[in-house]
C-alpha positions in Angstrom: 149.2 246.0 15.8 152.6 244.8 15.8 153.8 241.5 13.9 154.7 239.2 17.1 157.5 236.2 17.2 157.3 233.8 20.3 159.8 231.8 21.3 159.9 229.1 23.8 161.7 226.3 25.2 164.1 224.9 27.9 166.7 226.9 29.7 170.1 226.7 28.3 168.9 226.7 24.4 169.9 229.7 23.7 166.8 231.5 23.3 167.8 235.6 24.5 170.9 234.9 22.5 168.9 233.5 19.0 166.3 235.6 19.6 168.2 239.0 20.0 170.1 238.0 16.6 167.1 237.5 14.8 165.7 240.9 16.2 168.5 242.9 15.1 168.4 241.4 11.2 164.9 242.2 11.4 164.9 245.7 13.0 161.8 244.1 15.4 162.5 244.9 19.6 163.7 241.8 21.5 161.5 241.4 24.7 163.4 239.0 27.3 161.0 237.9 29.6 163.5 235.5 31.3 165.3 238.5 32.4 162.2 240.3 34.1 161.5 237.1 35.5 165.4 236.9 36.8 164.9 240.6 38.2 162.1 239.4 40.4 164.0 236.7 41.4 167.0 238.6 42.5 164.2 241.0 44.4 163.2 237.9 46.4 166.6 236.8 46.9 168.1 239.9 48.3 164.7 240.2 50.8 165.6 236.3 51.8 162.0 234.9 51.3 161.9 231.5 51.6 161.3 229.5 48.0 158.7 227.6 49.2 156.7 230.5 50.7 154.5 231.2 47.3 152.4 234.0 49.0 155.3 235.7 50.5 157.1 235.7 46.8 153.9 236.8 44.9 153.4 239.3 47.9 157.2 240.7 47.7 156.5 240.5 44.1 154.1 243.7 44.2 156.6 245.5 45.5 158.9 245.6 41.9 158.7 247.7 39.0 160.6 245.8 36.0 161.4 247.5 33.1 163.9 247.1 30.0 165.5 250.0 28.1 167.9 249.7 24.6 171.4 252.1 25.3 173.5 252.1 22.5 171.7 248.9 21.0 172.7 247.1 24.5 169.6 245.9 26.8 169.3 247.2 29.9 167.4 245.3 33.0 166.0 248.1 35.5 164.9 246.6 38.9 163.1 249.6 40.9 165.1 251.7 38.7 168.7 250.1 39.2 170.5 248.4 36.1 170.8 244.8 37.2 171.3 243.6 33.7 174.6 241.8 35.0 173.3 240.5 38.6 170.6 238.6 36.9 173.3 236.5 35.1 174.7 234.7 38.3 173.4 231.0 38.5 171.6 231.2 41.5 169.6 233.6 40.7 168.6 232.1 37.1 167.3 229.1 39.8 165.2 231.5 41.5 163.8 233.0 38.4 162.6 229.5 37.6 161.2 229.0 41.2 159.2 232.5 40.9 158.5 232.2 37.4 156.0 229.0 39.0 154.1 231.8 41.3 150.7 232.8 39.3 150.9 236.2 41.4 154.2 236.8 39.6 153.1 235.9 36.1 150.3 238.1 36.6 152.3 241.3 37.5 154.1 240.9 34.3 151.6 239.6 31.8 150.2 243.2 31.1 153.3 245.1 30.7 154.6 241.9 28.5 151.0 242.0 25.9 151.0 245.6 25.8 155.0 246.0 24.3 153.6 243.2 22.0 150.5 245.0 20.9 152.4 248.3 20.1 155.6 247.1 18.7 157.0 244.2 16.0 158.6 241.6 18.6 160.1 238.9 19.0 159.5 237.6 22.7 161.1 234.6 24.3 160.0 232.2 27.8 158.4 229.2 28.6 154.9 230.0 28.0 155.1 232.6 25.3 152.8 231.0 22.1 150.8 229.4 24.5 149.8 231.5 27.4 151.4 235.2 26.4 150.8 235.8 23.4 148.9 233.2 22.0 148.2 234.7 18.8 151.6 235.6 17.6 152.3 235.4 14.1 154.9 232.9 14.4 155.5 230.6 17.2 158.9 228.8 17.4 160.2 225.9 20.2 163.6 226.1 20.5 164.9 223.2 22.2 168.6 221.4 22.4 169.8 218.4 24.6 170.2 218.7 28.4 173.7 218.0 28.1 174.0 220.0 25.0 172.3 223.0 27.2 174.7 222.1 30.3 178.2 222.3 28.0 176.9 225.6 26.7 176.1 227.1 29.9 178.9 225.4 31.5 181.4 227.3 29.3 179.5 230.5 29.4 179.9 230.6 33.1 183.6 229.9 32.7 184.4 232.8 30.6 182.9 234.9 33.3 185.5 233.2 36.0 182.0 231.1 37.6 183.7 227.5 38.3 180.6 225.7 38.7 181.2 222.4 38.0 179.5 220.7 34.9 177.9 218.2 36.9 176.4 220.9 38.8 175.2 222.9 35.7 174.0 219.6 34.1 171.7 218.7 37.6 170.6 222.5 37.7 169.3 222.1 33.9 167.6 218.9 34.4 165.7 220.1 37.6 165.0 223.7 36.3 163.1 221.5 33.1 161.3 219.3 35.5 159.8 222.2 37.9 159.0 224.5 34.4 157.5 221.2 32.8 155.5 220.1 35.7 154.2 223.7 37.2 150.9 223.5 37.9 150.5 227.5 35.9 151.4 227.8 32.6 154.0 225.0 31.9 156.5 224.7 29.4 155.4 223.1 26.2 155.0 223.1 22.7 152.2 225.2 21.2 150.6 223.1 18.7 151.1 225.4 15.9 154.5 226.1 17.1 157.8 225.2 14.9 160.0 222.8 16.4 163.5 223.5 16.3 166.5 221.3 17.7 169.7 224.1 17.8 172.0 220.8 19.8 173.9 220.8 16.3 173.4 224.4 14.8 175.6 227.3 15.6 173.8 230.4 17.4 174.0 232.0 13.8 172.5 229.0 11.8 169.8 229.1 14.5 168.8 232.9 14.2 169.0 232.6 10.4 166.2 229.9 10.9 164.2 231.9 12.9 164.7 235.1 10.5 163.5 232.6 7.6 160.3 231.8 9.5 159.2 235.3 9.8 159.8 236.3 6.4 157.9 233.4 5.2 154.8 234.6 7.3 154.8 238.4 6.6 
């Protein structure tokens, strides 16, 4: 059995990036489940299925193979065997991996591959539902969370550096309705595990965060 980290919280906190930090101090595999969630979206996207349509998305669902592959210490997203690991970035389609991400046909297709990396390898996994629905016996549970606004100006600049200019006010509305829908889903919403560590990062640097989280799992080994 492998020793398990979940982490979850709100988009924008910085969870892939704190996560993939800690994972690397502590020689564990990093398993982002936003991105398989943002290759399906991109899937749905590119076949033009209409968001509200939640049978045609779990339907088109069943139709991708997701998987994630480590190349010179770099992740790798494979949709249907092509690297989208940069595609997946673009704002729009991190909206639709929060409008799939709601479809219980979706979570389903990815819950087994998602438990079984956990089962055979020390991870640390990040998402929305991770300590409570995924893996809800993992040896530490963490909710990483920072201010909309603090999310929005990270994200906002983020998107600049790639030559993306979205407007912050844009960002900011994107942040606050991508919380609301992942708050209020009807499967698996996002929210604290009861035994889950709290952890506000809207005054930490990335590397004061992933030191925190390092911490944690050394305290529980």
């Amino acid at each position: 059995m492998g020793f398990n980290i979940a982490i979850d919280g709100p988009a924008g906190a910085g969870k892939s990036t704190i996560a993939k930090l800690a994972a690397s101090e502590l020689s564990y595999i990093y398993v982002d489940t936003g991105a398989m969630y943002r290759a399906i979206g991109l899937y749905v996207y590119r076949k033009h299925v209409p968001e509200e349509d939640t049978n045609a998305i779990g339907e088109t669902a069943k139709e991708t193979e997701v998987s994630i592959r480590y190349i010179d210490g770099e992740r790798h997203v494979y949709l249907n065997g092509e690297d989208v690991s940069e595609e997946i970035r673009k704002e729009h389609i991190g909206h639709m991996a929060s409008v799939v991400g709601a479809v219980p046909a979706v979570r389903e297709h990815l819950l087994s591959l998602q438990r079984q990396i956990a089962q055979e390898n020390d991870i640390i996994m990040d998402g929305r539902d991770i300590g409570t629905c995924i893996l809800p016996n993992a040896d530490v549970k963490i909710f990483l969370t920072a201010s909309a606004e603090e999310r929005a100006r990270r994200r906002y600049l983020e998107l600049q550096s790639k030559g993306d200019n979205t407007p912050y006010d844009v960002v900011l509305a994107d942040i606050k309705e991508r919380d609301y829908r992942d708050t209020h889903r009807d499967i698996a919403p996002l929210k604290q595990a009861e035994d889950a560590v709290y952890l506000d990062t809207s005054n930490m640097t990335i590397e004061e965060a992933a030191a925190k989280v390092v911490e944690l799992a050394k305290a529980a080994r």
